[in-house]
MIKEVEX-213677 format. One line per field, with one value per residue: residue in three letters; x, y, z of N, C-alpha, C in turn. Coordinates in steps of 0.1 Angstrom, whole numbers, plus 2048, in hexadecimal, padded with zeros to 3 digits. Layout:
% MIKEVEX-213677
type	(ala ...) $
nxx	(X ...) $
nyy	(Y ...) $
nzz	(Z ...) $
caxx	(X ...) $
cayy	(Y ...) $
cazz	(Z ...) $
cxx	(X ...) $
cyy	(Y ...) $
czz	(Z ...) $
END
This chain:
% MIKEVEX-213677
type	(unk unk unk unk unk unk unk unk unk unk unk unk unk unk unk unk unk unk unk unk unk unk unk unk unk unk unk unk unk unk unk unk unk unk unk unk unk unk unk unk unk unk unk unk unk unk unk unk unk unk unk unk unk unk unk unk unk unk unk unk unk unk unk unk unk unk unk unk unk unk unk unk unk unk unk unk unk unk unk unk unk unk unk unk unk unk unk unk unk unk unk unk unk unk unk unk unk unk unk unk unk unk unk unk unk unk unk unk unk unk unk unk unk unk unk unk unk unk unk unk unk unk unk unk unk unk unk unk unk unk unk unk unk unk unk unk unk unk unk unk unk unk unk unk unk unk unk unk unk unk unk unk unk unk unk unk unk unk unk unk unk unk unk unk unk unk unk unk unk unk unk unk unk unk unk unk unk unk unk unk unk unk unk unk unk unk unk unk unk unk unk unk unk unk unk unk unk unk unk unk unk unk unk unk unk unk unk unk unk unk unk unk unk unk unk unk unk unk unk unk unk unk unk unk unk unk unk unk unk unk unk unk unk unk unk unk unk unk unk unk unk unk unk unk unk unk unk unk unk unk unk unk unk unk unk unk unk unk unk unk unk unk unk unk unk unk unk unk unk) $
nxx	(86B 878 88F 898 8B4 8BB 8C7 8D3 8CE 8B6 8A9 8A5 897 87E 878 871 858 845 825 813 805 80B 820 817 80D 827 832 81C 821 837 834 828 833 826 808 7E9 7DB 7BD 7C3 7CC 7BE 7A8 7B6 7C1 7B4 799 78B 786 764 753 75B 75F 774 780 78D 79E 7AC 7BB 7CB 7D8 7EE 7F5 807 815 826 82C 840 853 860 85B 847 843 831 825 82A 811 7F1 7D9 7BD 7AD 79D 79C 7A0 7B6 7CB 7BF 7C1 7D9 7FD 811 831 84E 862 886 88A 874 883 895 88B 87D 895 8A0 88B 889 8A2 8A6 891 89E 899 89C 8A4 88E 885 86F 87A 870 870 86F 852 843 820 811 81E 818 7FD 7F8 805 7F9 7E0 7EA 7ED 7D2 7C6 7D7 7CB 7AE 7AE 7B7 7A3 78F 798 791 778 76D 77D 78F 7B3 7C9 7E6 800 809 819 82A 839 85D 85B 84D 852 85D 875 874 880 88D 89F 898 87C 85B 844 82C 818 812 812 801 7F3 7DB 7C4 7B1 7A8 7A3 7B1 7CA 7CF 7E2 7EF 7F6 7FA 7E7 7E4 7D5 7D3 7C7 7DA 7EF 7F3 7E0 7EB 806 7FB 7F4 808 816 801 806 81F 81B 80E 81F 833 81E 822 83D 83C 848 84A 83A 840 837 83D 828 811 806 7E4 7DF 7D3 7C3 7B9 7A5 79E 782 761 762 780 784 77B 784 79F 799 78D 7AD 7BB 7AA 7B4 7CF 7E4 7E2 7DA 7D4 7B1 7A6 7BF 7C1 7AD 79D 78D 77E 78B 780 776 783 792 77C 773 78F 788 771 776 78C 778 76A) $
nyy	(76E 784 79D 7B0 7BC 7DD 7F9 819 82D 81F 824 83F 847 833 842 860 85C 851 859 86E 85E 849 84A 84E 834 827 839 82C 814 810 816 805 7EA 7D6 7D6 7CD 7CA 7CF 7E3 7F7 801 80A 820 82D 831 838 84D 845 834 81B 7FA 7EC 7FF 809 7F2 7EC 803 803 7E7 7EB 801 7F3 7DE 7EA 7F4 7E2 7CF 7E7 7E2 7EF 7E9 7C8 7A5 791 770 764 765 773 76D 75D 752 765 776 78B 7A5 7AC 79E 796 7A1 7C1 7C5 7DC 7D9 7D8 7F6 805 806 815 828 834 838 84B 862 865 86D 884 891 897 887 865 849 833 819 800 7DE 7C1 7A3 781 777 767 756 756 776 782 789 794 7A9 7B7 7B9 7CE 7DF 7E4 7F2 80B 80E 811 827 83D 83F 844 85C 86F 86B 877 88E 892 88E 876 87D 86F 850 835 815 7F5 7F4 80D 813 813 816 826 814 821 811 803 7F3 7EF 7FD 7E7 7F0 7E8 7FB 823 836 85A 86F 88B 8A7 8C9 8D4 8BE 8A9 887 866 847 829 810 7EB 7CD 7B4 793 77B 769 769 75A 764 765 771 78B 79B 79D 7AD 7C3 7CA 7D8 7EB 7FD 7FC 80C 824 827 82A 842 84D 85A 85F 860 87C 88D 882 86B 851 844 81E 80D 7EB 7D8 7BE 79C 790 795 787 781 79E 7A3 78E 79D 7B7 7B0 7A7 7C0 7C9 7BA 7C8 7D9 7FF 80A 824 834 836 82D 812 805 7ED 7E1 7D8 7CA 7D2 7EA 7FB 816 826 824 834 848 853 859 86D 882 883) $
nzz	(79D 788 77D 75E 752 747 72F 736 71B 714 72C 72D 70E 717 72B 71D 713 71D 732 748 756 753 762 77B 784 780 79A 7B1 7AF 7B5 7D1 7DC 7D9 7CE 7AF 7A6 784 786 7A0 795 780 790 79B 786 76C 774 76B 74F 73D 74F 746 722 714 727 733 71C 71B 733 730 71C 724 739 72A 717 72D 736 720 720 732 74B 75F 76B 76B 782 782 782 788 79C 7B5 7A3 785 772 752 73D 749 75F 773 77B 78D 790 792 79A 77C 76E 759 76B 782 77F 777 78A 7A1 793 792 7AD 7B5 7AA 7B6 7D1 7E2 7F6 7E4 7E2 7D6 7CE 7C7 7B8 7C6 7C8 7D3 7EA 7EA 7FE 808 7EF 7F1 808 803 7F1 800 80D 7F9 7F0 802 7FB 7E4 7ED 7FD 7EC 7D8 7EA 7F0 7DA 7D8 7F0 7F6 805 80D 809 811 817 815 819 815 828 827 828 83D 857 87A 891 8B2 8C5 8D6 8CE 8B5 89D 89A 87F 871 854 847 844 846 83C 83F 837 836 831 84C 85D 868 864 872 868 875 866 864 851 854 84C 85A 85C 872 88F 8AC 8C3 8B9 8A9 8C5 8D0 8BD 8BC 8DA 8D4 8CA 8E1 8F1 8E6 8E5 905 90C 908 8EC 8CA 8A8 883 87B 898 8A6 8B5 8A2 89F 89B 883 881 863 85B 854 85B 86A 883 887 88C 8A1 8B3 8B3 8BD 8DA 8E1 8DF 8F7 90E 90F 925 92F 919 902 8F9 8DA 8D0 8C2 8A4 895 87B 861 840 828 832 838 82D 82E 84C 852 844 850 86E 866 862 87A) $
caxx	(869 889 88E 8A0 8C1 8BB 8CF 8CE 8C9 8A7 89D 8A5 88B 873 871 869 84D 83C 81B 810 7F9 819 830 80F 80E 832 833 814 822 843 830 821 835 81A 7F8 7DF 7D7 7B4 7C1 7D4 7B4 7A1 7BA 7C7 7A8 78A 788 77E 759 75A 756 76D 77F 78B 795 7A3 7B7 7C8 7CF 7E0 7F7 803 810 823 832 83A 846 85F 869 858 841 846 828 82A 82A 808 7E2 7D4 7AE 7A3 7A4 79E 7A8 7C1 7D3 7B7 7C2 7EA 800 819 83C 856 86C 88E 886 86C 885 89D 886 87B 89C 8A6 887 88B 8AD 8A1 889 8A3 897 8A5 89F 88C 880 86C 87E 868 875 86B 850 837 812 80B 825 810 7EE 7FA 80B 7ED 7D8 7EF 7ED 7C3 7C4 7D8 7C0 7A4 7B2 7B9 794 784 79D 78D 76A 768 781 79C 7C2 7D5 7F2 80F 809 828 82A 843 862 859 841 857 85E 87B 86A 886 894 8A8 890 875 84B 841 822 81B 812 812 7F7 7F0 7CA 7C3 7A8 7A8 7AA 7B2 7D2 7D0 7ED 7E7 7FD 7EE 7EB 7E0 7D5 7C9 7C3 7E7 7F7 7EF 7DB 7F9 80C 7F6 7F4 819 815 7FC 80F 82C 81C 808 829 837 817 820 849 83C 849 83E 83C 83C 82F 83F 81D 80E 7FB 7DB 7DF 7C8 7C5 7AE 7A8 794 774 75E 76A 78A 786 771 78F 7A6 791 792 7B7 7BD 7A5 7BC 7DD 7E4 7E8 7D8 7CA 7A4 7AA 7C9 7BE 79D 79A 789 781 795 77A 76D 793 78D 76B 777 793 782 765 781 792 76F 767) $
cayy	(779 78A 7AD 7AD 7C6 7E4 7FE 827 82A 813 82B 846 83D 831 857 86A 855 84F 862 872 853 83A 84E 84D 82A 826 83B 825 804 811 81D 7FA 7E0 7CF 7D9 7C6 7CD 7D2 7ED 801 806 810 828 838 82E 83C 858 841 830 80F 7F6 7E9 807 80D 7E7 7EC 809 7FB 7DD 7F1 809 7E6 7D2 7F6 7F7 7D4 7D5 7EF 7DF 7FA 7DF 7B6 7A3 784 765 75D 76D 774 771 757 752 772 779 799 7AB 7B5 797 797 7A7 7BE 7CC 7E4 7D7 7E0 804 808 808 81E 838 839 83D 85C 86B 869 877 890 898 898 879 859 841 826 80D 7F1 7D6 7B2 798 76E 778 75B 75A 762 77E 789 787 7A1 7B3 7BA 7C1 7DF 7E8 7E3 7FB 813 816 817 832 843 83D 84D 868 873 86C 87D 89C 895 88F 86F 884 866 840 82C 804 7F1 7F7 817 81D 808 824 821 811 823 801 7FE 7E8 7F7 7F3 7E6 7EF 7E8 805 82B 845 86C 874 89B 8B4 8DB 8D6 8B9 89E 87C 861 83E 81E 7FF 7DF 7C7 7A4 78C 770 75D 76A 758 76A 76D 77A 792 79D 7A3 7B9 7CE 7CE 7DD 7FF 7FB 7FB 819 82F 828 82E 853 84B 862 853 868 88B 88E 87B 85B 84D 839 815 805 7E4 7D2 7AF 797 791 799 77D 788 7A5 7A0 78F 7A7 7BD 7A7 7A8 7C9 7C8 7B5 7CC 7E7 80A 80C 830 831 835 827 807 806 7E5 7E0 7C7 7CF 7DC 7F6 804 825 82C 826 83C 85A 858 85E 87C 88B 889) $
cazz	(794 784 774 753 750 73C 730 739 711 710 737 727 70A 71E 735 715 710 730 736 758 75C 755 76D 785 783 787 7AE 7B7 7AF 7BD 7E0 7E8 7D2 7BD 7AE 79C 77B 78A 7A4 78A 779 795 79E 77D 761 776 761 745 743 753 737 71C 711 733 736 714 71E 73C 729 710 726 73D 71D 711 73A 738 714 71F 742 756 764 768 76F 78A 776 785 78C 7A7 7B5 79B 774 768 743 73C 754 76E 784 77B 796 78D 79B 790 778 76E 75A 775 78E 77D 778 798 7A4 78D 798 7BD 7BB 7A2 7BF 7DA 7EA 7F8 7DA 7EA 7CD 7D1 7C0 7B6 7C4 7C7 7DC 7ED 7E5 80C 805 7E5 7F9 816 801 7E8 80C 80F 7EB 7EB 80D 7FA 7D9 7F9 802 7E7 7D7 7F1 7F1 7D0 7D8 7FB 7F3 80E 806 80A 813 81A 816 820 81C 82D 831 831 84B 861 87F 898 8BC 8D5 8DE 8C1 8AE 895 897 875 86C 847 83A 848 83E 844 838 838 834 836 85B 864 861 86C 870 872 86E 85E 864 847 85E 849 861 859 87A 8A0 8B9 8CD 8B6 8AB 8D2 8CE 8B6 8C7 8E5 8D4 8CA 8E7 8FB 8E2 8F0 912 912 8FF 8E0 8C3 899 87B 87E 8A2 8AF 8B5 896 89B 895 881 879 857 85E 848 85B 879 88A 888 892 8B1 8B7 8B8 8CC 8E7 8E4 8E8 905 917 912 92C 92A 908 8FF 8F1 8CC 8C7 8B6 89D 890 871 858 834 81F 83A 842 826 836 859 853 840 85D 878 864 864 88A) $
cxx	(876 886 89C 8AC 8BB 8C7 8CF 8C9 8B7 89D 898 895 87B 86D 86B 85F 841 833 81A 80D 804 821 824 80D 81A 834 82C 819 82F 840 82A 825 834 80E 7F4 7DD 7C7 7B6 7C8 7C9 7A9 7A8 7BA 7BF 79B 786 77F 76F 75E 752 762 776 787 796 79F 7B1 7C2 7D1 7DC 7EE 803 805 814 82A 838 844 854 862 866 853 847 83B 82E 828 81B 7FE 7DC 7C7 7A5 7A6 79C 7A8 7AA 7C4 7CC 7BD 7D2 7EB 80A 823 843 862 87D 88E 87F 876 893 897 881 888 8A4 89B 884 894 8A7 898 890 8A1 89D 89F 89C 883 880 872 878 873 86D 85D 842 825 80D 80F 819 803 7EB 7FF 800 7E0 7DC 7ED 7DC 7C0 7C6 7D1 7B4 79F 7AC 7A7 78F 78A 795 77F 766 771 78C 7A5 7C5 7E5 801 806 81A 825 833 84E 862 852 844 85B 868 870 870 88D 89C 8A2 886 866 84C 838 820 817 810 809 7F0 7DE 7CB 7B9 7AD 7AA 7B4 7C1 7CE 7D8 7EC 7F5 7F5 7F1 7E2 7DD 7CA 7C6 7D0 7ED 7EE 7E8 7E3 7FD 807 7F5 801 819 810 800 81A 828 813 815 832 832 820 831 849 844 842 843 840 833 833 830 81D 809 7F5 7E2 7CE 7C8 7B7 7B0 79E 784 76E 765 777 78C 780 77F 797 7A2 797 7A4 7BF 7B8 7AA 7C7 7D8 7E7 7E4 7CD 7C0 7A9 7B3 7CC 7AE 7A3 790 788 785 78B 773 77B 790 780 76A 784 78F 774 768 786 783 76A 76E) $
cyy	(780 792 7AD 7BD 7D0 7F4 80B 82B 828 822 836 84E 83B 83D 85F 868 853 85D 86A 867 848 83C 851 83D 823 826 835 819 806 812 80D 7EE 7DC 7D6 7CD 7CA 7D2 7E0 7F7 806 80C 820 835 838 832 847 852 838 821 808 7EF 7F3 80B 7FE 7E5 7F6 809 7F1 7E1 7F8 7FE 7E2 7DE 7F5 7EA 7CF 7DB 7EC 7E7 7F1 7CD 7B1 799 77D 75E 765 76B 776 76B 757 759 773 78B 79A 7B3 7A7 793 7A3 7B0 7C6 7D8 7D9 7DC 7EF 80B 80D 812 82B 83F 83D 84D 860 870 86E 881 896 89D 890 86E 850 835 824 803 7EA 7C8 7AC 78B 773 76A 760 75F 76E 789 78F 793 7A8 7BD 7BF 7CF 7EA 7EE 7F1 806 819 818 824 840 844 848 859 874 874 877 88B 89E 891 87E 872 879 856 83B 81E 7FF 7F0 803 81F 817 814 81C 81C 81C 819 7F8 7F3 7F3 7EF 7F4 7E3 7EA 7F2 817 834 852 86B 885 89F 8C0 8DB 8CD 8B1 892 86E 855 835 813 7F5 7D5 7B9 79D 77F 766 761 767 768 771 773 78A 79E 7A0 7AA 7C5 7D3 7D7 7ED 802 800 80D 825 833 82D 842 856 852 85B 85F 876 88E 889 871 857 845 82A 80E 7F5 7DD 7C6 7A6 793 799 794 77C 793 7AA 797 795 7AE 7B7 7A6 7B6 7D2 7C8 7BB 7D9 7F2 80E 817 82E 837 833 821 80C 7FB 7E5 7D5 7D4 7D5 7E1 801 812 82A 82C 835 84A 85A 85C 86D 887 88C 896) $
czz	(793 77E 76E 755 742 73B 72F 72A 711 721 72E 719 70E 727 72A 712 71D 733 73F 757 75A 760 77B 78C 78A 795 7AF 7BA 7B6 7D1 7E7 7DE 7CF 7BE 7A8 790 77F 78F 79C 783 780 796 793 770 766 771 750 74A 744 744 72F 716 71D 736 729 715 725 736 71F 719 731 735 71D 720 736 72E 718 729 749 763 767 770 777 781 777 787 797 7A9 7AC 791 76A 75B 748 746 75F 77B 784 786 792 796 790 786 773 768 767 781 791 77C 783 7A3 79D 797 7A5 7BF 7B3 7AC 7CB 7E3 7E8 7EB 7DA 7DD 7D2 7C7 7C2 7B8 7C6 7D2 7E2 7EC 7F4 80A 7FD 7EA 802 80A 7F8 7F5 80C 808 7E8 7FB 803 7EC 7DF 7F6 7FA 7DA 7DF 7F5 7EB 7D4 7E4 7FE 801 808 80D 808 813 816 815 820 81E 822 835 838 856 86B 88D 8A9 8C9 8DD 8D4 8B5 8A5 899 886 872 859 83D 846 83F 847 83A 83F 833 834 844 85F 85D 86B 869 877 868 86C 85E 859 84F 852 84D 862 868 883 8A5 8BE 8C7 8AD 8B8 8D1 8C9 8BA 8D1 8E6 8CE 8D8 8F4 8F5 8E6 900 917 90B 8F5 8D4 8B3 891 881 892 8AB 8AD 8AD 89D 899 88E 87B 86F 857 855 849 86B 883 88F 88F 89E 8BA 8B9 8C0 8D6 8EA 8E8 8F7 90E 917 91A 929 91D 90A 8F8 8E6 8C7 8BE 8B5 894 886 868 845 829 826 83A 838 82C 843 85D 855 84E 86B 877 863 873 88D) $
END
C-alpha cells in the first residue's frame, strides 16, 4: 500500500472543506492506524438510525476522504465478502497525513502520524484488535457516562522499562469518572504468540513492578490482557500464577469482546 504525493494547494483545499465528523475520523484513524469501514460507523454515524441511510452516509463521506487522499483503503477486505466499505480497512493517506501534521503543531504537539505502510495480514488482524478495543472503549464511554480520557496504540504507549529497553504494550488507556482515574496498558493476544513467550512478556512488567518502576501518570497502570477464547485465557492465568512477586490486580485477563465491560466494572469499584 502506497500514498500518492500531494501538493499544500490540493491540503489546503481539502481543510476548508472537512467537517468535524471528517476531522473526527481523521484523529481516530490517526490514533490506531486502521479502522474498518464498519468501526468508523459505529463510532462517528450512531447518531443516525441504523439502516440504509446510515450505511448510505458512511458510504458517501469515505469515497469524498478517499477521493481527496485523506484516506486510502488496503487493497483488500477484511472478515469475509461483504459488499461496500463496511469490511474495507482504511489508513491515512497522503492529505490525511499532512493535515494531521499541521494540526499537531498547530496544537503544540510532537507530530506523530501514523503512516500506512505494506503491512501483513497477521499485521492487519492485531492491528484491527487494537483498533476494535479502542471503538469498545469508546462505545461504552457514551453509553455508561465515563471519559476515555487518553488511548495510545503502539508506538505510543511503548514506556521506557529502566534498563534501557522499553515495555510494549499495544495500546495505553486512562478511563475516568468524577472521581475516579484509572490507567491500564493493553495487551491484544490473539493466540499467534507461544506460551513461553507470552510468559516473557508478563514477566517483564511483572519485573517493572518489582524494581518500583512507575508508567504514565507517575504510577503503575493495570495490565490487561484480551485474548481470543476461554481457553486461552485460562491459560494465561495459569501463567501468571507461576511468576513471582506479582501484585493482586496487576494482570486481568479477559477474552476480547468482554475487555470494555471488564474495564468500566473496575473503574466503578
Amino acid at each position: 500500500m502506497t500514498t500518492r504525493r500531494v501538493g499544500p494547494s490540493h491540503v489546503e483545499w481539502v481543510a476548508e472543506r472537512l467537517t468535524p465528523r471528517d476531522w473526527q475520523i481523521i484523529e481516530s484513524v490517526n490514533v490506531v492506524r486502521l479502522l474498518t469501514g464498519q468501526q468508523i460507523e459505529q463510532m462517528f454515524f450512531s447518531d443516525l438510525a441504523p439502516g440504509r441511510s446510515r450505511v448510505a452516509s458512511r458510504s458517501r463521506v469515505l469515497h469524498r476522504l478517499v477521493a481527496w487522499r485523506v484516506l486510502v483503503p488496503l487493497p483488500r477486505r477484511v472478515g469475509g465478502s461483504g459488499r461496500g466499505s463496511s469490511k474495507m480497512v482504511f489508513a491515512l493517506d497522503s492529505t490525511g497525513q499532512r493535515l494531521m501534521r499541521q494540526r499537531l503543531l498547530g496544537a503544540d504537539q510532537l507530530p506523530r502520524v501514523r503512516r500506512p505502510g505494506p503491512p501483513t495480514e497477521r499485521t492487519v488482524r492485531h492491528i484491527l484488535a487494537v483498533s476494535e478495543a479502542y471503538v469498545a472503549l469508546t462505545e461504552h464511554s457514551r453509553e455508561h457516562g465515563f471519559t476515555l480520557a487518553t488511548f495510545q496504540a503502539e508506538p505510543a504507549s511503548w514506556w521506557p522499562n529502566g534498563l534501557g529497553g522499553y515495555l510494549k504494550p499495544d495500546a495505553y488507556a486512562v478511563l475516568a469518572d468524577s472521581k475516579v482515574r484509572d490507567y491500564w496498558w493493553v495487551e491484544c493476544d490473539l493466540a499467534t504468540e507461544s506460551l513461553p513467550a507470552v510468559k516473557r512478556q508478563l514477566a517483564s512488567y511483572a519485573d517493572f513492578w518489582d524494581r518500583g518502576q512507575l508508567g504514565p501518570g507517575k504510577i503503575m497502570p493495570r495490565v490487561v490482557i484480551a485474548t481470543t477464547t476461554l481457553q486461552r485465557q485460562q491459560a494465561i492465568a495459569r501463567l501468571v500464577s507461576q511468576l513471582p512477586s506479582v501484585p493482586a490486580g496487576l494482570f486481568h485477563i479477559v477474552q476480547i469482546h468482554e475487555l470494555a465491560d471488564a474495564l468500566y466494572r473496575v473503574l466503578r469499584e
